[in-house]
C-alpha positions as CSV (number, residue, x, y, z in Angstrom):
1,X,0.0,0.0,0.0
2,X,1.2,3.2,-1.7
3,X,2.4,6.0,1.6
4,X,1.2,8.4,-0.8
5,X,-1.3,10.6,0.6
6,X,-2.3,13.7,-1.2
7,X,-3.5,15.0,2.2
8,X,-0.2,15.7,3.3
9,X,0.9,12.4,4.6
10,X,-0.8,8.6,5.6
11,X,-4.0,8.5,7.0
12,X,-2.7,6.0,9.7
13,X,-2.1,2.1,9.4
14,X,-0.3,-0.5,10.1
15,X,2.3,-1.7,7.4
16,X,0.1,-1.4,4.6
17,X,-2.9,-3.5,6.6
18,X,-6.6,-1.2,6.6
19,X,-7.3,-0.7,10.2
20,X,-10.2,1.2,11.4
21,X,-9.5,4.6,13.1
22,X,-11.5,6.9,14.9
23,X,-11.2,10.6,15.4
24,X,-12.4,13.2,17.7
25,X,-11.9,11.4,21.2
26,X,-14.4,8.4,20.1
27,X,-16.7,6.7,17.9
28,X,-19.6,8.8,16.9
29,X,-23.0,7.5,18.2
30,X,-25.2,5.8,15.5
31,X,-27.6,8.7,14.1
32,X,-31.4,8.1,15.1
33,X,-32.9,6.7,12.2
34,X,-37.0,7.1,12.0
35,X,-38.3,3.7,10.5
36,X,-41.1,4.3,7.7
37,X,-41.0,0.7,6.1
38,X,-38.8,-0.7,3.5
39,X,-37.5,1.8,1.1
40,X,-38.8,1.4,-2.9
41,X,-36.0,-0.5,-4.9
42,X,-35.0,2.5,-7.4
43,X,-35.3,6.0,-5.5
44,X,-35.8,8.9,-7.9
45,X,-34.2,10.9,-9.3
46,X,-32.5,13.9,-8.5
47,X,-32.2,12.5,-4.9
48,X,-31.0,9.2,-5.7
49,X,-28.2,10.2,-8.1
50,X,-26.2,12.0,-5.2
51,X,-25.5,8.7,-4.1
52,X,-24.1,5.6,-5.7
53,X,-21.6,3.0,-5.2
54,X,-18.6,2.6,-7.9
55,X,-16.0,-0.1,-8.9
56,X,-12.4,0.4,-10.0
57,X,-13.3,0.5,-13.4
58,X,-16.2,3.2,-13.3
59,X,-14.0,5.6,-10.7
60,X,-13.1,7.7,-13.7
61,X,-16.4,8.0,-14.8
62,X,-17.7,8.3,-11.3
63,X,-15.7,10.4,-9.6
64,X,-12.7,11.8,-11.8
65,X,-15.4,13.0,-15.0
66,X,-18.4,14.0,-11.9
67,X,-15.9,15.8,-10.2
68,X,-15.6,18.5,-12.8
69,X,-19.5,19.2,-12.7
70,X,-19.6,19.2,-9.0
71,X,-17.6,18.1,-6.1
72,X,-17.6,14.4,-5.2
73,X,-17.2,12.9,-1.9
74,X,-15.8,9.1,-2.1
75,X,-16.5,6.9,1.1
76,X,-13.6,4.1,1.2
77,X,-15.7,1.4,3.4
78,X,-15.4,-2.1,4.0
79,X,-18.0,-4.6,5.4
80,X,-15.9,-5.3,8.5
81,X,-15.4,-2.0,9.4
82,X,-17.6,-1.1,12.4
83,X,-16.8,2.7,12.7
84,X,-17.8,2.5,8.8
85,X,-21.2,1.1,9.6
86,X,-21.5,4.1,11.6
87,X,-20.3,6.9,9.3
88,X,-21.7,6.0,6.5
89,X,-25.8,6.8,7.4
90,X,-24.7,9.7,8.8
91,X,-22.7,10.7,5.3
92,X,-26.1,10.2,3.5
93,X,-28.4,11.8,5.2
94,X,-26.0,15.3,5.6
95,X,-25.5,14.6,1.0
96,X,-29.6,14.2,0.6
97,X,-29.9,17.5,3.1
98,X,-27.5,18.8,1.3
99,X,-29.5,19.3,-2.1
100,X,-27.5,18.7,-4.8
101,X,-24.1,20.3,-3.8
102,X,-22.2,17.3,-3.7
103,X,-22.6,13.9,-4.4
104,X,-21.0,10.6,-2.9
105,X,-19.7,8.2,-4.4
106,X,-19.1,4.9,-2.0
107,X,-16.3,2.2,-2.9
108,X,-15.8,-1.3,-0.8
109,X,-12.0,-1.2,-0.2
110,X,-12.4,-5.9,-0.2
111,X,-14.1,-5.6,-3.6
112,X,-12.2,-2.5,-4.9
113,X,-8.4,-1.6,-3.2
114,X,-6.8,-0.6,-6.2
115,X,-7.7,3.2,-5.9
116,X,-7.6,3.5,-2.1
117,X,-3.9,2.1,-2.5
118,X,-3.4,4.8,-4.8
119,X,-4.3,7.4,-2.4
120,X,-2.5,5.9,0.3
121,X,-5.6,5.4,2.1
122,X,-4.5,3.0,5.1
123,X,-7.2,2.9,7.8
124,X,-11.1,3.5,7.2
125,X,-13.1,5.1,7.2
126,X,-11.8,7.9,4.9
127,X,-13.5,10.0,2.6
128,X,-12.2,12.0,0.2
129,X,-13.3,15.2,-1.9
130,X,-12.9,15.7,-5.6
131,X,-13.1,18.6,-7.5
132,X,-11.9,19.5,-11.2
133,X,-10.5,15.6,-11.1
134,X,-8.4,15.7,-8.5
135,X,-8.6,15.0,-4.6
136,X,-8.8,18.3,-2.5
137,X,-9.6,17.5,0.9
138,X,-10.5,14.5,3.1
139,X,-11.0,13.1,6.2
140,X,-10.9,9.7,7.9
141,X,-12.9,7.8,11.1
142,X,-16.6,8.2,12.4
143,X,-16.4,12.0,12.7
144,X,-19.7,13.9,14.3
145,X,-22.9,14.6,12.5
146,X,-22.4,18.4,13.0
147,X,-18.4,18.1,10.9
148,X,-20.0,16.3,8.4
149,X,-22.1,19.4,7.7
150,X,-19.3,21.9,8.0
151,X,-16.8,19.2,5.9
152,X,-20.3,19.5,3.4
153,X,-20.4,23.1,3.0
154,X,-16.4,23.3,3.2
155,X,-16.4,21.7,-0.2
156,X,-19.9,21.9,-2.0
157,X,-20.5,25.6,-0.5
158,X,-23.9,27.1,0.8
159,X,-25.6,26.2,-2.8
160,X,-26.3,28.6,-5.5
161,X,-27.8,31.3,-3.7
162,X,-30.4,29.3,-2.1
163,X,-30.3,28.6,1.9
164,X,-29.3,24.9,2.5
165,X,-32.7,24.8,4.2
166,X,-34.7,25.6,1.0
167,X,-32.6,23.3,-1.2
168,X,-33.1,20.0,1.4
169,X,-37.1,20.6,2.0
170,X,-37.6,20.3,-1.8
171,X,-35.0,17.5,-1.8
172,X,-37.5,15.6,0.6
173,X,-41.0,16.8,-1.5
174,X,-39.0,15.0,-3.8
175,X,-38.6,12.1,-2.1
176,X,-41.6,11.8,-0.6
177,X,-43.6,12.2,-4.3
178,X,-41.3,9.5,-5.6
179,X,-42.6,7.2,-2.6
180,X,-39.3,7.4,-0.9
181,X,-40.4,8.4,2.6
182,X,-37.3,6.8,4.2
183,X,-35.1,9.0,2.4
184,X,-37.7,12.4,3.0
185,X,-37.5,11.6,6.4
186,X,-33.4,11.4,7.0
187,X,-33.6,14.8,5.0
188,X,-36.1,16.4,7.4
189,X,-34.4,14.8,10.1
190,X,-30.6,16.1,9.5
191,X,-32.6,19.4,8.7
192,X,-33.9,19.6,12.2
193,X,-30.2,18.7,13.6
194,X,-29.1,21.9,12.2
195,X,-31.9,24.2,12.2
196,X,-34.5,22.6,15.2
197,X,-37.0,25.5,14.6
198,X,-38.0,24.7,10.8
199,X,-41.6,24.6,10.7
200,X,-42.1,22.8,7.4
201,X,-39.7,20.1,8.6
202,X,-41.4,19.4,12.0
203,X,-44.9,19.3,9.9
204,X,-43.0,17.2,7.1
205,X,-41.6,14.6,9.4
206,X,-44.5,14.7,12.2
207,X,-46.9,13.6,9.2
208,X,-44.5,10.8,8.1
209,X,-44.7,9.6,11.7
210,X,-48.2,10.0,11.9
211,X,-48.9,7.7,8.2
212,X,-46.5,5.4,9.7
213,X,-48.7,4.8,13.0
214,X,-46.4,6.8,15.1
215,X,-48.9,9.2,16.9
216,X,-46.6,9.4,20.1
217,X,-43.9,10.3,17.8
218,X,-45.5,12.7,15.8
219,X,-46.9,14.5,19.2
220,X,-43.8,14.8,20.8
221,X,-42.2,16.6,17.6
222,X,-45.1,18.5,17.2
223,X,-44.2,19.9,21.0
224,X,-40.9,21.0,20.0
225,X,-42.4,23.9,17.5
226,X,-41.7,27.1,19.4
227,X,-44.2,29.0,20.7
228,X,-44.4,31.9,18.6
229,X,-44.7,29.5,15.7
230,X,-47.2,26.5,17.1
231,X,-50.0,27.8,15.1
232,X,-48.4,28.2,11.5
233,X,-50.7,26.9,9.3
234,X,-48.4,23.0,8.3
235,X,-48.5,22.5,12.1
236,X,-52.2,23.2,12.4
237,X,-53.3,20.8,9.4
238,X,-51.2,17.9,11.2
239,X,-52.7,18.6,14.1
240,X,-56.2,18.7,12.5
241,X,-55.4,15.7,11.0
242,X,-54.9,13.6,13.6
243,X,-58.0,14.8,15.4
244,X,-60.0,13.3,13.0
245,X,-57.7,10.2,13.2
246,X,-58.3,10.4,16.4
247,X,-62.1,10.7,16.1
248,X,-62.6,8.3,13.1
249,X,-60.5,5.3,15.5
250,X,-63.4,5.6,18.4
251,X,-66.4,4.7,15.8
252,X,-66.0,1.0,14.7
253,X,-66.7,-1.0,11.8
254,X,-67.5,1.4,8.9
255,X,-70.7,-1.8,7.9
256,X,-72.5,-1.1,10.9
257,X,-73.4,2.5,9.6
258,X,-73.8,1.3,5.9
259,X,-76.3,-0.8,7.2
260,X,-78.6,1.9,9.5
261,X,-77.8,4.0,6.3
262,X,-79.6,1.4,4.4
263,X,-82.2,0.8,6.7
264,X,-83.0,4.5,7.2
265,X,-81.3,7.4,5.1
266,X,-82.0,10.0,6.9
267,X,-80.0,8.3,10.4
268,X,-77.5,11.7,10.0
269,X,-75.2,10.3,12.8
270,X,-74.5,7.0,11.0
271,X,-74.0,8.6,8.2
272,X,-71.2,11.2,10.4
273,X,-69.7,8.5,11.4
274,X,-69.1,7.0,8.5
275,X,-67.8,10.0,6.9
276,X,-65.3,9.9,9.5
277,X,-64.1,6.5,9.0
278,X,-63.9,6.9,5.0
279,X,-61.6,10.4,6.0
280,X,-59.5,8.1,7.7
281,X,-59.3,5.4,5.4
282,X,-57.9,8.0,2.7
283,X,-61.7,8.3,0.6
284,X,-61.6,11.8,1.3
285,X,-64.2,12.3,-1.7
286,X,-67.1,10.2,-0.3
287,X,-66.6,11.5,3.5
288,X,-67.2,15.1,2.0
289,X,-70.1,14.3,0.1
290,X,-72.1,12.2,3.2
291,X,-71.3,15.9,5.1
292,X,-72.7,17.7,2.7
293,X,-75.7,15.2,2.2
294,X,-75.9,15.9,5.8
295,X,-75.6,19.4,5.5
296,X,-78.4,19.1,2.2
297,X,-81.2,17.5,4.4
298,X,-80.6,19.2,7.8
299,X,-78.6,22.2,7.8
300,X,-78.7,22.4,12.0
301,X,-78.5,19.0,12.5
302,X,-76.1,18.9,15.6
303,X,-75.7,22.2,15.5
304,X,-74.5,22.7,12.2
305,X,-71.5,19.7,13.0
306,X,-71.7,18.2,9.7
307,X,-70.5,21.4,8.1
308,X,-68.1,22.4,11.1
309,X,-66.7,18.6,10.6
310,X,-65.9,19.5,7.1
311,X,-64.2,22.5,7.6
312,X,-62.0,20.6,10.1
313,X,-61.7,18.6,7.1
314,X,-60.7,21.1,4.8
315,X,-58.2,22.3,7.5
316,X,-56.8,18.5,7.7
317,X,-56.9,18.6,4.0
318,X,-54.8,21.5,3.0
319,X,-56.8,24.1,1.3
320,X,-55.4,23.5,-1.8
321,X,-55.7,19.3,-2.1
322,X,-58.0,18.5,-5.0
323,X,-60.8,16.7,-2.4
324,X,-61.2,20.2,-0.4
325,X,-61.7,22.6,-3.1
326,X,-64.6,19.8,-5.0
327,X,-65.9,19.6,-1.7
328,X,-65.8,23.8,-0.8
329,X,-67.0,24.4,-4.2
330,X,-70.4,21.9,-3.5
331,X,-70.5,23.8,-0.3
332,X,-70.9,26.7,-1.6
333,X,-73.2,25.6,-3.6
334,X,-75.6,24.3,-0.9
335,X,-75.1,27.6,1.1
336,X,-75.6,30.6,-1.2
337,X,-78.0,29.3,-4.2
């Protein structure tokens, strides 16, 4: 193994053997990692193609040719390598958050030593920056979450103008619209490790919780909002809907009420309650129209709940998903002709 270390002499070693080596008085702790179910097989693009693993013969292409578009970081890993096991997570998530500024490029050092000989790379983990073709900075062992970040913007800079907060939140709407809600979630999640008072990422990872059937989880981040900022309007529609989750779990099996519906159509609590249990099943079209049938036969039925339910709705909703404005516009309707 080459001594030959473009960083100014060997990352560490012992006579050419890989060791592992960690920096900064200790291993780092393993990042928390929120579990949303098994990730699809092909993320999308763009924020899949920040990330990929290479081989000797497609470092060129990888890494030297990428390099000169944008800087590359390569993670030399092995399987064995516990400190690696560590790093690496933490690695991806601070890329995906980072929105496109640099990509990283991982190579197994058992499969692949060629190019880490090259480098004189002798204990893992290292990673190493490329830009223009050539390495330019690097560093090696299971550094801390928050050095990744400042290693992150050392190389790729703070983006093109845009806040490194902007560029990750539409890093993880991308995610999540590909399906990927593992990956949105590690994006929202290194967000709130550097900037704990982002609204849109408390909403954005409180409602992943929440879909995942992590109501606990998705209260106890909805507490962290601060206080000036607990009724901005993502925080509110979470919280709406998980009232109606809330609601919609108390009523029981969605057949009783079909059936009183059947045997009498004007029963207006059946039919409530069934709206709420096709809310929470995701039919958000047919609970809005059994409110507003409600709201068609007996406008003070209860009070006027049907229509105050689907307000709450529309709240839950967003005011700009395709089910609220149908339903607003068939409100209206009802209410002013």
């Amino acid at each position: 193994m080459s001594d030959n270390n473009p960083f100014g002499g060997p990352f560490g070693g012992n006579g050419g053997q890989y060791t592992t080596s960690v920096q900064y008085g200790g291993t780092a702790p393993a990042p928390a990692k929120v579990a949303l179910g098994d990730a699809p097989a092909a993320p999308a693009a763009p924020v899949a193609d920040v990330i990929k693993d290479t081989t000797t013969a497609a470092f060129a292409a990888d890494v030297i040719q990428e390099s000169r578009r944008q800087p590359v970081l390569v993670d030399f890993w092995a399987p064995w390598c516990g400190p690696c096991k560590q790093l690496t997570p933490q690695l991806e998530k601070a890329v995906k958050a980072a929105g496109g500024r640099v990509k990283l490029v991982k190579m197994n050092i058992d499969d692949h030593p060629s190019i880490a000989g090259q480098l004189g790379i002798q204990s893992i983990p290292a990673v190493i920056a490329f830009k223009d073709g050539q390495p330019v900075d690097g560093f090696m062992g299971a550094i801390p979450e928050s050095q990744i970040n400042e290693f992150i913007t050392k190389v790729g800079g703070k983006g093109n103008g845009a806040p490194p907060v902007a560029e990750a939140l539409a890093a993880a709407t991308e995610a999540r619209e590909a399906g990927d809600m593992q990956t949105a979630a590690d994006i929202y999640d290194a967000i709130l490790a550097q900037a704990p008072e982002t609204i849109e990422a408390i909403a954005g990872l409180g409602e992943l919780l929440f879909d995942a059937g992590d109501t606990e989880g998705a209260e106890a981040l909805l507490a962290t909002a601060p206080e000036a900022k607990k009724d901005a309007p993502p925080l509110t529609a979470l919280r709406a809907r998980m009232a109606v989750a809330a609601q919609a779990a108390a009523l029981g099996n969605p057949a009783e009420f079909e059936r009183r519906l059947a045997e009498n159509p004007k029963d207006h609590q059946a039919r409530f309650d069934l709206a709420m249990i096709q809310n929470a099943n995701g039919d958000r079209t047919a609970a809005a129209d059994n409110l507003l049938a409600i709201i068609k036969a007996d406008r003070a039925w209860n009070e006027d709940g049907a229509r105050t339910q689907l307000l709450q709705l529309f709240e839950a909703w967003g005011m700009t998903d395709e089910a609220t404005l149908a339903a607003r516009r068939k409100l209206s309707a009802l209410l002013f002709s």
